[in-house]
C-alpha positions in Angstrom: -47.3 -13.8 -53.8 -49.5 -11.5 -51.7 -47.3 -12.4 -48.5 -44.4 -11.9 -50.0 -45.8 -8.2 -51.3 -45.7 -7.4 -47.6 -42.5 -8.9 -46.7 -40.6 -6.5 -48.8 -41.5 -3.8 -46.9 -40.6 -4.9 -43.8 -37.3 -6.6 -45.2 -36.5 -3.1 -46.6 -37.0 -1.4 -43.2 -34.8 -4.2 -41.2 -31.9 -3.5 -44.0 -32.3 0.0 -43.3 -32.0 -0.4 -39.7 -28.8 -2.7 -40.4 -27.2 -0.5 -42.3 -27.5 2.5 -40.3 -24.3 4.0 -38.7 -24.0 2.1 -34.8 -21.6 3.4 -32.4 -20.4 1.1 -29.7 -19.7 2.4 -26.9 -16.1 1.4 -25.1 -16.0 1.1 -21.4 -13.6 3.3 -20.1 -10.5 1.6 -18.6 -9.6 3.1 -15.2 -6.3 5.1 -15.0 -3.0 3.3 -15.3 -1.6 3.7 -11.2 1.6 5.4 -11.1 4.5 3.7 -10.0 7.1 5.0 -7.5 8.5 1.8 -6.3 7.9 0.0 -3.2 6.6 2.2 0.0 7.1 1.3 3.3 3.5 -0.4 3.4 5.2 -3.0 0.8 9.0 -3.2 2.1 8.1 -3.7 5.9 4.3 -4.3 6.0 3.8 -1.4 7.8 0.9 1.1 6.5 2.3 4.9 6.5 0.0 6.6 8.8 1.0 3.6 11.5 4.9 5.2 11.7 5.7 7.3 14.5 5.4 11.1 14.7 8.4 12.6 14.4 10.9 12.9 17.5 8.8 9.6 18.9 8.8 5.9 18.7 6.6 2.8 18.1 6.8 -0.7 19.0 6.4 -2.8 15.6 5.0 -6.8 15.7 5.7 -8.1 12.3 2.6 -10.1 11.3 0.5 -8.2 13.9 -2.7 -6.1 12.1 -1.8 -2.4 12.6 -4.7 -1.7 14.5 -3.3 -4.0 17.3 0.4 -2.5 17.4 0.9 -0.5 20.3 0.9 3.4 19.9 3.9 6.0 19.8 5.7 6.8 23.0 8.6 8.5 23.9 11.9 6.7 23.2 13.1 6.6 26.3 13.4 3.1 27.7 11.5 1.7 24.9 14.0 -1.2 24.7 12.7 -2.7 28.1 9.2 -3.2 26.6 10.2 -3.9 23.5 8.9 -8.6 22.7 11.5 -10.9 21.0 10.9 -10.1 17.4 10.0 -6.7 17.5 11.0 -3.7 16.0 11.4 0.2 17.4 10.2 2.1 15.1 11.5 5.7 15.6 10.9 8.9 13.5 13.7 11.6 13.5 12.4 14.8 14.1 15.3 16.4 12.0 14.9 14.3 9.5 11.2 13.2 8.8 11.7 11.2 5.4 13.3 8.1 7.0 12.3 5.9 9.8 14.7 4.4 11.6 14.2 0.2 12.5 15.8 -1.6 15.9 15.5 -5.5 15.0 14.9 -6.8 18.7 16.6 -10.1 19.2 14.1 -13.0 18.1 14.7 -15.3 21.3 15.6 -11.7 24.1 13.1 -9.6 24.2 14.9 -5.9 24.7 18.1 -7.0 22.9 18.8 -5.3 19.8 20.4 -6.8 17.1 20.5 -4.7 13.9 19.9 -1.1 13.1 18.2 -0.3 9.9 17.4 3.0 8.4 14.7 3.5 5.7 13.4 6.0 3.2 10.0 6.4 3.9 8.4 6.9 0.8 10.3 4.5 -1.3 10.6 1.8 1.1 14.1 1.6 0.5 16.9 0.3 3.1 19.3 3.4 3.4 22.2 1.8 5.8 22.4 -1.2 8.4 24.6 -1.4 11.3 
């Protein structure tokens, strides 16, 4: 009986421990990301500080990492450098939110095929010709 004389003491401090009011703490979720549609990174793979300035081109290689695309350059003449598969990119100075897209023939490198226009920020095709 002596044992159980010094249980209840210690029985009466765990219930009291129990009982006691216990906050949980939730872990904050981060920030839903807001959602303007797909950018020009997700329609043509290509990251938006990798466009052109404005008033200049770019030669594009689809599937090529941006850091090994070649850099902006005057339009002039671009086509005769520009590989089979390849696209012009080229920025309008006049008009900075698109980018306009020259679809160079996939077997004649230089040939252009299709003209596409592009809103920059949504990623959206504009026109083709």
């Amino acid at each position: 009986m002596r044992s159980a004389r010094n249980l209840c003491p210690a029985l009466a401090v765990f219930a009291a421990t129990a009982c006691s009011s216990f906050s949980a703490t939730q872990p904050q979720q981060p920030a839903p990301a807001v959602r303007r549609g797909p950018s020009i990174a997700a329609t043509l793979g290509i990251p938006p500080g990798h466009l052109p300035p404005p008033g200049q081109c770019r030669i594009w290689v689809p599937g090529e990492a941006p850091g090994h695309q070649q850099g902006a350059r005057s339009c002039a003449h671009i086509e005769r450098i520009a590989p089979a598969g390849g696209w012009i990119l080229y920025r309008p100075s006049e008009d900075r939110k698109v980018v306009h897209v020259r679809v160079v023939d996939e077997r004649r490198a230089g040939v252009v095929v299709h003209l596409r226009v592009y809103d920059v920020q949504r990623g959206t095709l504009i026109r083709e010709s």
